[in-house]
ROVO-898797 format. One record per residue (C-alpha): residue number from 1; x, y, z. Coordinates in Angstrom, 2 decimals. Example, Ala and Ser with C-alpha at 12.3 -4.5 7.8 and 13.67 -1.06 7.14 Angstrom:
2
seq  x  y  z
1  12.30  -4.50  7.80
2  13.67  -1.06  7.14
***
This chain:
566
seq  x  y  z
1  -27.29  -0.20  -0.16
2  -28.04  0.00  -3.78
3  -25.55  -0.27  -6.49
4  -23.77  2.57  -7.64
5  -22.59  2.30  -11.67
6  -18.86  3.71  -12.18
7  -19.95  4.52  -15.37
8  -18.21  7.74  -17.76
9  -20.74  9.94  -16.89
10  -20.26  8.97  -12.77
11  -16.48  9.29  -13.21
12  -16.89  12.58  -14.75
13  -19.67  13.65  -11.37
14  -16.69  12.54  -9.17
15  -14.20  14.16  -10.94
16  -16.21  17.70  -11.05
17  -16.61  16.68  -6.95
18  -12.28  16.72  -6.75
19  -13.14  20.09  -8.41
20  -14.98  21.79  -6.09
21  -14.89  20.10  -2.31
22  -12.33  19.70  0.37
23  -12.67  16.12  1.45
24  -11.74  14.42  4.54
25  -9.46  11.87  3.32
26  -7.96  11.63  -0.32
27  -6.52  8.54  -1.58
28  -3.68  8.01  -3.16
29  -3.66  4.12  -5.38
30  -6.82  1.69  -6.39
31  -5.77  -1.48  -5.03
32  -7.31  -3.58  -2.50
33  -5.54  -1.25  -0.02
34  -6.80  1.91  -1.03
35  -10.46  1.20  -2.31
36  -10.47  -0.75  1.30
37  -9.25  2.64  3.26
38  -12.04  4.62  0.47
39  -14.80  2.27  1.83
40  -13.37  2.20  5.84
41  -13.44  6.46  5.71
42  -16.66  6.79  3.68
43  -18.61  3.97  5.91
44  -17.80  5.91  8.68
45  -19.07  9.10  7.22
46  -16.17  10.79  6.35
47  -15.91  12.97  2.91
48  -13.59  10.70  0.91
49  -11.94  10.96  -2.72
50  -10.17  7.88  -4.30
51  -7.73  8.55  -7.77
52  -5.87  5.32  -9.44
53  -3.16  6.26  -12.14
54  -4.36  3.37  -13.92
55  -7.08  0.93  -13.57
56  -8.81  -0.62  -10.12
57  -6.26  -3.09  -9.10
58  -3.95  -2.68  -12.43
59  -1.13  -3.29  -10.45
60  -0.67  -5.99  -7.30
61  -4.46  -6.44  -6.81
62  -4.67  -8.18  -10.07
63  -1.85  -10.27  -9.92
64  -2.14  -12.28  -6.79
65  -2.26  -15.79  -6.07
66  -5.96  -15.25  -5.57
67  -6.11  -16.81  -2.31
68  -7.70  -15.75  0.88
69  -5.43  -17.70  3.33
70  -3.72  -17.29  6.64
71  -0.56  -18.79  4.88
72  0.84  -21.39  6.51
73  4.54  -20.85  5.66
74  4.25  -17.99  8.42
75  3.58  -20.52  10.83
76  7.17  -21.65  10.35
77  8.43  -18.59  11.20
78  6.19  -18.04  14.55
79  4.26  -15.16  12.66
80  0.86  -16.65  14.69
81  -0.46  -13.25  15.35
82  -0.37  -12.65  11.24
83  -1.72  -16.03  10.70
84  -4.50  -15.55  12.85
85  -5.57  -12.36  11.99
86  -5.75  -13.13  8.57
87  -7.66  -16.57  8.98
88  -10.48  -14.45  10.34
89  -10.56  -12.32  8.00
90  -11.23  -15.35  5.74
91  -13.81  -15.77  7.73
92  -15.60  -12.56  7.37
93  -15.20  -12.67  3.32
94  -16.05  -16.51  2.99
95  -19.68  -15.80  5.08
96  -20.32  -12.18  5.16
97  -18.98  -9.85  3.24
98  -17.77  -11.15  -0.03
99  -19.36  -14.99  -0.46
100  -20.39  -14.22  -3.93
101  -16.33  -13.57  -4.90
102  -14.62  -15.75  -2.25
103  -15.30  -19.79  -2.27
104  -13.27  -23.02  -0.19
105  -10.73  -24.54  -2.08
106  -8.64  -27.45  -0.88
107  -5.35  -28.60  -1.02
108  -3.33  -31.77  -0.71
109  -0.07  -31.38  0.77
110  2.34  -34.24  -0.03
111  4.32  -36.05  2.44
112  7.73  -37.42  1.16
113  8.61  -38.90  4.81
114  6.42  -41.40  6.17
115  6.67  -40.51  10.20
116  8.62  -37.08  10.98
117  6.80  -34.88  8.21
118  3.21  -36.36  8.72
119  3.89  -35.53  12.53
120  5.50  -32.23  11.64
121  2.61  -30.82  8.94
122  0.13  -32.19  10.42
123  1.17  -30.09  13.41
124  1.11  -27.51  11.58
125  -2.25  -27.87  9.57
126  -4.13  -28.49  13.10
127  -2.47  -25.30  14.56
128  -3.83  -23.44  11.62
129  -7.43  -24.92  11.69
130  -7.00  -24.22  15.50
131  -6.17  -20.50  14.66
132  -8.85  -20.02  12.32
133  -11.33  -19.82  15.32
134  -15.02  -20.65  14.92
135  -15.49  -23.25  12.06
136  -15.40  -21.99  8.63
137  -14.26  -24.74  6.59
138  -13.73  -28.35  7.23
139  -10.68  -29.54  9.11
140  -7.65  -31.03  7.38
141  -7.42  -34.61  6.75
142  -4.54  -37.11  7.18
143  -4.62  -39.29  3.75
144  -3.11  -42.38  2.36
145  -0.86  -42.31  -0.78
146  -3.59  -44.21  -2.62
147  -6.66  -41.77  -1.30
148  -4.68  -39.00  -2.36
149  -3.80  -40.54  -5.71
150  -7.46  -40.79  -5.64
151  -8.01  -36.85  -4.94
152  -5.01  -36.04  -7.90
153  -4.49  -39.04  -10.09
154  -2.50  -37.19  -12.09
155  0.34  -37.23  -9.36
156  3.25  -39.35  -9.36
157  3.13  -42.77  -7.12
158  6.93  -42.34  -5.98
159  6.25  -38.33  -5.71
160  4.81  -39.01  -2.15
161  4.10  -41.66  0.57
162  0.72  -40.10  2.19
163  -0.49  -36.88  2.04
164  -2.22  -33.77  4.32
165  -5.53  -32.24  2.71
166  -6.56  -28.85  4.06
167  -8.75  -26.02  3.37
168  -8.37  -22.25  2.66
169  -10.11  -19.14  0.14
170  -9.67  -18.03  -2.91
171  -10.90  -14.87  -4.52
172  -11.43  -13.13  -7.92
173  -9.16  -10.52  -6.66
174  -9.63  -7.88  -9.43
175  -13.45  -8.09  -9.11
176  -13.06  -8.07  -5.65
177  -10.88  -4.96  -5.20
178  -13.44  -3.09  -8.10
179  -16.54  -4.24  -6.03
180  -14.97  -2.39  -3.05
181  -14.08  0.67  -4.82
182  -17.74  0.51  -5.84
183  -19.50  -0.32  -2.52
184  -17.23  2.79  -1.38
185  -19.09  4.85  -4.11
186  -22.29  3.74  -3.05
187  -21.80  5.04  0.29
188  -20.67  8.35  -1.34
189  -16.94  7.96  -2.17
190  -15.90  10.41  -4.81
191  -13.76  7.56  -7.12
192  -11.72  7.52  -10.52
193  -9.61  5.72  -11.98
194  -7.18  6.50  -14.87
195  -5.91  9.77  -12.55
196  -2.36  10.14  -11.84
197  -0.77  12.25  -9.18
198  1.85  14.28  -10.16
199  2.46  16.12  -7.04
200  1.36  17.00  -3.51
201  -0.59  20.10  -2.73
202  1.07  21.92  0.29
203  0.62  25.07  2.74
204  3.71  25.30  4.21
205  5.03  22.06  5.74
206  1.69  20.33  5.63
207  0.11  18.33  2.76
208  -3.18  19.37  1.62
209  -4.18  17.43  -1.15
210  -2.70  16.65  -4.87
211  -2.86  17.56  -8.34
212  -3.91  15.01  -10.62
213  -3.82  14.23  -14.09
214  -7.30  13.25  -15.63
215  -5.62  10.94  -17.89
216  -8.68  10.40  -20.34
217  -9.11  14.10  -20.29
218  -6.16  15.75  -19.88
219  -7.11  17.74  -17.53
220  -5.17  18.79  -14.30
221  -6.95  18.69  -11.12
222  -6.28  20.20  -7.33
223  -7.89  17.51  -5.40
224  -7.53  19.28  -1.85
225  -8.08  16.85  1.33
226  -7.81  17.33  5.56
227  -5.53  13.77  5.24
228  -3.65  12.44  2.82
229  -3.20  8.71  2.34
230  -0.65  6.92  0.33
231  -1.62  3.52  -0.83
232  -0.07  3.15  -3.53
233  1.99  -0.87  -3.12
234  4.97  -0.45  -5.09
235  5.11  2.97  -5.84
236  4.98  3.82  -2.32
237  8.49  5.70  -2.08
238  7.46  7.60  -5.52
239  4.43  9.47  -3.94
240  7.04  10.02  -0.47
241  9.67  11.59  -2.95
242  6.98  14.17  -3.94
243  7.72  15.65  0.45
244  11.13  14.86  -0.28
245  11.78  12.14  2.42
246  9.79  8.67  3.74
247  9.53  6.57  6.46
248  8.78  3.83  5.15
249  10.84  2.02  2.61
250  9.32  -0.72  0.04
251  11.07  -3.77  -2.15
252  8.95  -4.99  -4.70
253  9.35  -8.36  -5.21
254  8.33  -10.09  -8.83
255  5.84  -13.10  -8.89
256  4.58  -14.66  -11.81
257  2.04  -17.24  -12.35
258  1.06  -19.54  -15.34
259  -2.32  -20.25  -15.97
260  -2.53  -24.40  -17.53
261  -6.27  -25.91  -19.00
262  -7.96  -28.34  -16.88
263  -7.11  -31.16  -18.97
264  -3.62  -30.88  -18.27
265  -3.82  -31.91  -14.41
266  -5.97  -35.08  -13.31
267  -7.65  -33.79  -9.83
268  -10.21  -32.90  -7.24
269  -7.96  -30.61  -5.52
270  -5.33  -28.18  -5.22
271  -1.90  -28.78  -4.80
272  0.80  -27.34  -2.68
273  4.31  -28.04  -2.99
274  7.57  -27.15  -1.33
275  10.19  -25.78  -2.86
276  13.47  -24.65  -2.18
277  12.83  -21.38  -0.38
278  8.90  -20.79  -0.67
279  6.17  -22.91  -1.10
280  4.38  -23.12  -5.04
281  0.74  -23.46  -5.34
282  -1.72  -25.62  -8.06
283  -5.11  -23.91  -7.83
284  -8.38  -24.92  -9.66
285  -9.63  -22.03  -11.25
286  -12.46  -22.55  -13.44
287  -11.65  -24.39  -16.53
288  -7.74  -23.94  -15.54
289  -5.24  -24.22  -13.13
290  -3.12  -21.57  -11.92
291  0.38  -22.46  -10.94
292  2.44  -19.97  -8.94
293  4.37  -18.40  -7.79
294  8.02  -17.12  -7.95
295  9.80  -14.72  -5.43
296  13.02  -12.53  -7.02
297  13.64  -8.92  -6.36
298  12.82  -6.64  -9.14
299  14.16  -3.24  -10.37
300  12.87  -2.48  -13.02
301  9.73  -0.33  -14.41
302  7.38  -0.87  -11.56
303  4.63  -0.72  -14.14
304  4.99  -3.25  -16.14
305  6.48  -6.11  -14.79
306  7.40  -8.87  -16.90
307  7.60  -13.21  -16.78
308  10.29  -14.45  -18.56
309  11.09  -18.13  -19.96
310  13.21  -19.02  -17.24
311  10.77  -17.90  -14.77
312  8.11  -20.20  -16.39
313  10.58  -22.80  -16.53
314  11.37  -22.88  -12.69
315  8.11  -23.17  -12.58
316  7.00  -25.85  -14.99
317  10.21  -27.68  -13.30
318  9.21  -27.70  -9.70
319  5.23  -28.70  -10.72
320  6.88  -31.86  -13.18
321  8.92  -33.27  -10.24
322  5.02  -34.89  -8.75
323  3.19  -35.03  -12.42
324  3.12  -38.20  -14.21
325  2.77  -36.48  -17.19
326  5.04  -33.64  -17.52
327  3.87  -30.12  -18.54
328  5.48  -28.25  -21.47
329  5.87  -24.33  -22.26
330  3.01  -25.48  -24.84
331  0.70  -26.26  -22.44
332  0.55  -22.71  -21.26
333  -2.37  -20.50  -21.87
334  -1.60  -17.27  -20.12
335  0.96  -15.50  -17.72
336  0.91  -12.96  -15.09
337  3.96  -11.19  -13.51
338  3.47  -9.06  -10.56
339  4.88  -7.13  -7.98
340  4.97  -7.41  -4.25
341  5.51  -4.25  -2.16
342  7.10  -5.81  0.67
343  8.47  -3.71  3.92
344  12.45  -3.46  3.65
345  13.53  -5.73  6.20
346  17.13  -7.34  7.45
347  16.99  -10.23  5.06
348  18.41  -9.86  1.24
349  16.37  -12.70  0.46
350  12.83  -11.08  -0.46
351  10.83  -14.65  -0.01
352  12.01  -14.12  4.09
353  10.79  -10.34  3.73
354  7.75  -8.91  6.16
355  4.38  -9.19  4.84
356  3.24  -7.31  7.99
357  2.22  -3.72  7.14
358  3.23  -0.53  8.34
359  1.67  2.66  8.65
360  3.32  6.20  9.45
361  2.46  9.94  9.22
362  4.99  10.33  6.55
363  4.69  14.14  6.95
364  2.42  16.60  8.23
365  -1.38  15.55  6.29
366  0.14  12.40  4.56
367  0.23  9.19  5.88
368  1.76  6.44  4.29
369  0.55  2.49  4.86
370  2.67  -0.31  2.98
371  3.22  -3.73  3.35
372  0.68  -6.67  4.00
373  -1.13  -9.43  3.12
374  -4.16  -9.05  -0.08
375  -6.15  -11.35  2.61
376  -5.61  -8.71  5.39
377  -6.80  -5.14  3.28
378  -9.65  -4.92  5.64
379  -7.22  -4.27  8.82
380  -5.06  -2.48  6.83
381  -7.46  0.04  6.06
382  -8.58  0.40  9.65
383  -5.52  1.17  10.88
384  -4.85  4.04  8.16
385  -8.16  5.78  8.76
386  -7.71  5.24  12.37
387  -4.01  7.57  12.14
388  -5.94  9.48  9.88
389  -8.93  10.73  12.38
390  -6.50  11.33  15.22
391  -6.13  14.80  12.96
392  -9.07  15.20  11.98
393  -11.25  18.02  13.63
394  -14.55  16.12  14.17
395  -15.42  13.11  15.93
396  -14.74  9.67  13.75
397  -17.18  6.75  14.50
398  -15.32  3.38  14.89
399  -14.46  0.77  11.81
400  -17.79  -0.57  10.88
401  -16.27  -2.15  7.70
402  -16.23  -5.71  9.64
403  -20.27  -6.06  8.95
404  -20.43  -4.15  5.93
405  -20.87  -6.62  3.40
406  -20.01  -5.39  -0.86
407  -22.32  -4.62  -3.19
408  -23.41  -8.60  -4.61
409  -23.49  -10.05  -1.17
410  -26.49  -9.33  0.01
411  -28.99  -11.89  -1.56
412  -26.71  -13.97  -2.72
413  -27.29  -17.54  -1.33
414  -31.14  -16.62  -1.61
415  -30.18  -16.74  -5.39
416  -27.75  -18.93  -5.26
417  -30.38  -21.31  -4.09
418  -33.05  -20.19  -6.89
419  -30.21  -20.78  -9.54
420  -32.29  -22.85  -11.60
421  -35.43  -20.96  -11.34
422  -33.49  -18.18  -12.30
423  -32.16  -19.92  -15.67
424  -35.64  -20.97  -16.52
425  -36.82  -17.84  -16.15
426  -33.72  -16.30  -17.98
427  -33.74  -18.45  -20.96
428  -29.95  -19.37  -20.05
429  -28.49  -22.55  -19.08
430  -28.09  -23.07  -15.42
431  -24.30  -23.47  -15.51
432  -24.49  -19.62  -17.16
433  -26.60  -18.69  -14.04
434  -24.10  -20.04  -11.30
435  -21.27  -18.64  -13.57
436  -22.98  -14.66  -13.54
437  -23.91  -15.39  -9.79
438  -20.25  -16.15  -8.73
439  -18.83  -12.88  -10.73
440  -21.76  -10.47  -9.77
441  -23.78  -12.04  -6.64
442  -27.21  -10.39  -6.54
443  -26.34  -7.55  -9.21
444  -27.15  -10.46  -11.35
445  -30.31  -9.04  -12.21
446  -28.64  -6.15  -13.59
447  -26.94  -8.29  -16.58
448  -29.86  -10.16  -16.91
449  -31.69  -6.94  -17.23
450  -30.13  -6.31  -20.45
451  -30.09  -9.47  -22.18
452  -33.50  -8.97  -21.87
453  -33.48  -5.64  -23.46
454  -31.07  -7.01  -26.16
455  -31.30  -10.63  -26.51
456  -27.84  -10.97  -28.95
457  -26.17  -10.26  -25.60
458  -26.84  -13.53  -24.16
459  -24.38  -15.17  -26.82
460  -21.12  -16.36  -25.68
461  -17.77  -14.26  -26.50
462  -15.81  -15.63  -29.55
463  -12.48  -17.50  -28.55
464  -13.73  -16.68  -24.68
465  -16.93  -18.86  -24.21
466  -17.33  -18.90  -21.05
467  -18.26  -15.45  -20.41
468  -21.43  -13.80  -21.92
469  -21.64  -10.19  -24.82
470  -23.71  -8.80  -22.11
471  -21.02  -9.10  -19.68
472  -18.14  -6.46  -21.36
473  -21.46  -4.04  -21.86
474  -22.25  -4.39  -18.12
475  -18.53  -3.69  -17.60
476  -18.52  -0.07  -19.60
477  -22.01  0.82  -18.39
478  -21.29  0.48  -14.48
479  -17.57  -1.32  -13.38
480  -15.71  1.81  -14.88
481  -13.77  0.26  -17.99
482  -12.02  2.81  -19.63
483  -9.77  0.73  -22.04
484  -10.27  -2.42  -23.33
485  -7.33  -4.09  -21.72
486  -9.41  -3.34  -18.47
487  -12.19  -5.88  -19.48
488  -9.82  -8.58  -20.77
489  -7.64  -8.23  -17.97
490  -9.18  -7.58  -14.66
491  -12.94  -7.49  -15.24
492  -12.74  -10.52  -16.89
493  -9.86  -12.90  -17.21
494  -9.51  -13.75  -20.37
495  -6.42  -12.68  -21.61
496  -4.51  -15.58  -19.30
497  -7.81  -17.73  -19.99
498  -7.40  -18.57  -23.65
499  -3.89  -19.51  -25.66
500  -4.40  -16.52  -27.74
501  -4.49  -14.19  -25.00
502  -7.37  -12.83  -25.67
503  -7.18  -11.42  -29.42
504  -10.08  -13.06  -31.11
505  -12.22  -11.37  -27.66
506  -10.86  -8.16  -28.48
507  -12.18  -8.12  -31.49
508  -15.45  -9.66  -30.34
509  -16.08  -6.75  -27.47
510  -14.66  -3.85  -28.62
511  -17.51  -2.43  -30.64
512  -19.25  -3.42  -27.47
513  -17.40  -1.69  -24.96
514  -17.13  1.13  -27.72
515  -20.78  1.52  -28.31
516  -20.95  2.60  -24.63
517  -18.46  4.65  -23.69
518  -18.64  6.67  -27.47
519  -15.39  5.24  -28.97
520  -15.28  6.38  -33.34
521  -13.66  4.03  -35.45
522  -10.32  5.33  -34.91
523  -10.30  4.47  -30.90
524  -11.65  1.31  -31.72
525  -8.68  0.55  -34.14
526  -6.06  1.79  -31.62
527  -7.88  0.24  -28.65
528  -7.58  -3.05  -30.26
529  -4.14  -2.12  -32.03
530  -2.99  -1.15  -28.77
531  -4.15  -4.60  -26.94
532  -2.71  -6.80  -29.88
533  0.49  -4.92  -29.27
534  0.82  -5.62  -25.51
535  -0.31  -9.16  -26.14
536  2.60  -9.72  -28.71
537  5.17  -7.87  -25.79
538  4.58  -10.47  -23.34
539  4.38  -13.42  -25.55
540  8.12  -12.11  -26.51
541  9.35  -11.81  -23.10
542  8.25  -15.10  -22.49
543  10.19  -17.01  -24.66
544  13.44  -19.00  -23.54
545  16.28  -17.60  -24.58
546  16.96  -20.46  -27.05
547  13.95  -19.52  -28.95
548  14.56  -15.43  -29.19
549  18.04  -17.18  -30.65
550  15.82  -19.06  -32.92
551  13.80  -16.41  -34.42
552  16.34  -14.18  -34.67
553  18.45  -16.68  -36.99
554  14.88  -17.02  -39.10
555  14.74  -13.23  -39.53
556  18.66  -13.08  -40.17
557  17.19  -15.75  -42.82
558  14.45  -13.90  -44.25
559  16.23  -10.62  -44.37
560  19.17  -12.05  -46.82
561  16.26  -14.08  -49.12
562  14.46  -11.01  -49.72
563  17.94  -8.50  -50.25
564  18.85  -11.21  -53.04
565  15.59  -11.37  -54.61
566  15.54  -7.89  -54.35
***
């Protein structure tokens, strides 16, 4: 399948396509969920038209954990039948259909009880390696406390007496939810982002599609569809509201994650931990770690979630308690809140809620599918479509989306393996090579294609090294950035990469991303203004509130020196 770009002028094909046809299914949300049930539908050659209020996985999808994982907590709780459908679908993205965006990762899994808890968790590790099925990643390993020390030397001695090691996934989850939206493109998904639905189109009792607002043009648009699907996480009861009643009720439940440099934590491997009602993660990521994650309801605007000091705290606490050297709040270079949408369930506590998903005809022509794992998007989008063709006049092939790999997969470890070849060729170091191979599998070439019609490109971004000018070009030419908070955040991750959150890039890229989608100077100003402006929000939120105490005294301060000088 070749690559499709999401560029302007595509968004603006698609949107004239909302226009004029009456499609199959219509869509209702860009995350994983919905660009998964936009690739299911089109793969099976239905007519199929996807609209995001925002950005591809702005919300959830972007804010994970960014594991692929069975989860093992679940095991405690006798879920086996979730555990084990989501180890395979580990599986499927590990080898065949995203290898390029999902790698291994391990973790070490303390023990604090010499006999019971080795016997215990190791139970439990060797019933999930047994779940997983066919082997896809090494089994789990009993260790010593000094071979574990060995693995993490930055741990504690009298944090642990041995220790479990064990394998799972993780994913670039934003990438991975945009490369789906744009493999579902490529197989003739009608797609755009930055489209908000402000109602639902009906003929009596029955749904028939929904008006959107074309947020970058204004415009309002009768997208008219045989099935409606809402897949829209949190907002899930919002888009129900529009028929006036739901069947399927949704918490959202806040996480937040700190992102820490490399430096920081001594170690070869990931580290889970226990807590008090949850389990908390310590994840390579690059040149980081990410640390995460909390679990407290939230009520709030569903849109912008937000990480406080205490919530950074708790978790800077519960990660010092096995670090020989303690981290700080200075130590952090980025945060991420996000929100959950977990089914409603008989527990108050929202760490104990399902992350099994539902799926309902929430009234005639709209179905509604909530809940779930990020790891399990695949079967969630079967089982929509499936509800979906039951009312659908023609016959509906079966799923195919289990061998259907994304766009970048294909080719991959071919490339992979010519890595250095391909830097010689390139002029680029080899490191640069595995880096663009990892974010963009065998669309590679297309990056490299223009560095070599431009070769300032190649240069690194200021304050963000690690990724390349060509990349935020690539980004506005064909991975549908609108705004430049969608590079920063989500097509790139620099804005929790770097302890400036990004600011010196956004000055670096803009005229970049500009250039290509026809910004004038005043876009570019409020595009950056606007970015700067979020960035100084969150830092704000995230204080403790000792220090908004603080600098409130200062300006208390400053505002008396300058009304006597004055």
């Amino acid at each position: 399948m070749e690559p499709v770009p999401l560029s302007a002028e595509r968004r603006r094909h698609d949107l004239q396509r909302m226009r004029d046809e009456t499609f199959d299914i219509v869509v209702i949300g860009g995350g994983v969920t919905g660009t998964g049930i936009a690739l299911d539908a089109a793969t099976r050659g239905l007519t199929v038209a996807l609209v995001e209020q925002r950005d591809y996985a702005a919300g959830t999808s972007s804010r994970s954990s960014k594991l692929i994982h069975g989860g093992l907590r679940y095991l405690e709780q006798l879920n086996f039948s979730l555990v084990q459908e989501a180890l395979k679908e580990r599986g499927l993205l590990l080898n065949d259909l995203a290898p390029h965006l999902v790698k291994p990762v391990s973790f070490v899994y303390p023990l604090k009880h010499p006999v019971w808890e080795r016997i215990y968790a190791g139970a439990g590790v060797f019933l999930y390696d047994t779940l997983g099925g066919a082997r896809q990643l090494p089994r789990h390993q009993h260790l010593t406390r000094r071979k574990a020390m060995e693995l993490v030397p930055s741990l504690r001695k009298d944090a642990l007496v041995g220790a479990l090691r064990y394998w799972d996934g993780q994913v670039d989850d934003s990438r991975h939810t945009m490369e789906i939206a744009r493999t579902a493109a490529a197989y003739g998904a009608a797609v755009a982002n930055s489209a908000r639905v402000t109602g639902l189109i009906r003929e009596g009792e029955r749904v028939v599609g929904a008006t959107i607002r074309d947020q970058e043009g204004g415009e309002d648009i009768d997208v008219r569809g045989r099935q409606v699907i809402n897949a829209s996480g949190v907002w899930t009861d919002n888009i129900q509201e529009l028929v006036g009643r739901g069947k399927i009720q949704v918490r959202a439940s806040k996480g937040i994650h700190i992102m820490v440099p490399k430096d920081r934590i001594h170690g070869d491997s990931g580290l889970i931990l226990r807590t008090e009602s949850s389990v908390l993660f310590i994840i390579p990521w690059s040149n980081h770690w990410l640390i995460g994650t909390t679990d407290t309801d939230w009520n709030l605007d569903l849109a912008h979630p937000a990480a406080s000091g205490t919530d950074i705290q708790y978790l800077l606490d519960h990660v010092n308690r096995v670090l020989q050297t303690p981290l700080t709040h200075e130590d952090v270079e980025g945060v991420y809140a996000g929100l959950r949408p977990l089914l409603s369930g008989e527990s108050e506590a929202s760490s104990k809620l399902s992350r099994e998903h539902a799926v309902a005809q929430t009234a005639a022509g709209l179905i509604t599918i909530a809940g779930g794992k990020y790891t399990t998007y695949r079967v969630m989008a079967k089982d929509a479509v499936d509800l979906a063709a039951r009312s659908l006049p023609q016959r509906v092939p079966a799923c195919v989306t289990e061998r259907t790999p994304l766009l970048g997969a294909q080719g991959y470890h071919a490339l992979w393996n010519r890595r250095a070849r391909i830097a010689e060729e390139s002029g680029l170091h080899v490191s640069r090579i595995e880096h663009l191979l990892n974010r963009y599998g065998s669309m590679i070439t297309e990056v490299l294609a223009l560095i070599d019609d431009r070769p300032d490109l190649a240069a690194p971004i200021v304050g963000a090294d690690i990724y390349l000018k060509a990349e935020a070009v690539y980004s506005a030419q064909s991975e549908g950035v609108n705004h430049l908070d969608d590079f920063l955040t989500r097509r790139t991750h620099i804005s929790i990469e770097t302890f400036d959150r990004g600011v010196a890039a956004a000055q670096d890229v803009a005229p970049l991303i500009g250039d290509v989608l026809g910004w004038d100077e005043g876009t570019l100003a409020r595009e950056i203004e606007h970015y700067e402006a979020r960035v100084a929000a969150e830092l704000e939120s995230q204080k403790m509130p000792d220090d908004r105490t603080a600098d409130a005294a200062r300006m208390g301060a400053r505002d008396v020196r300058v009304g006597g000088a004055a």
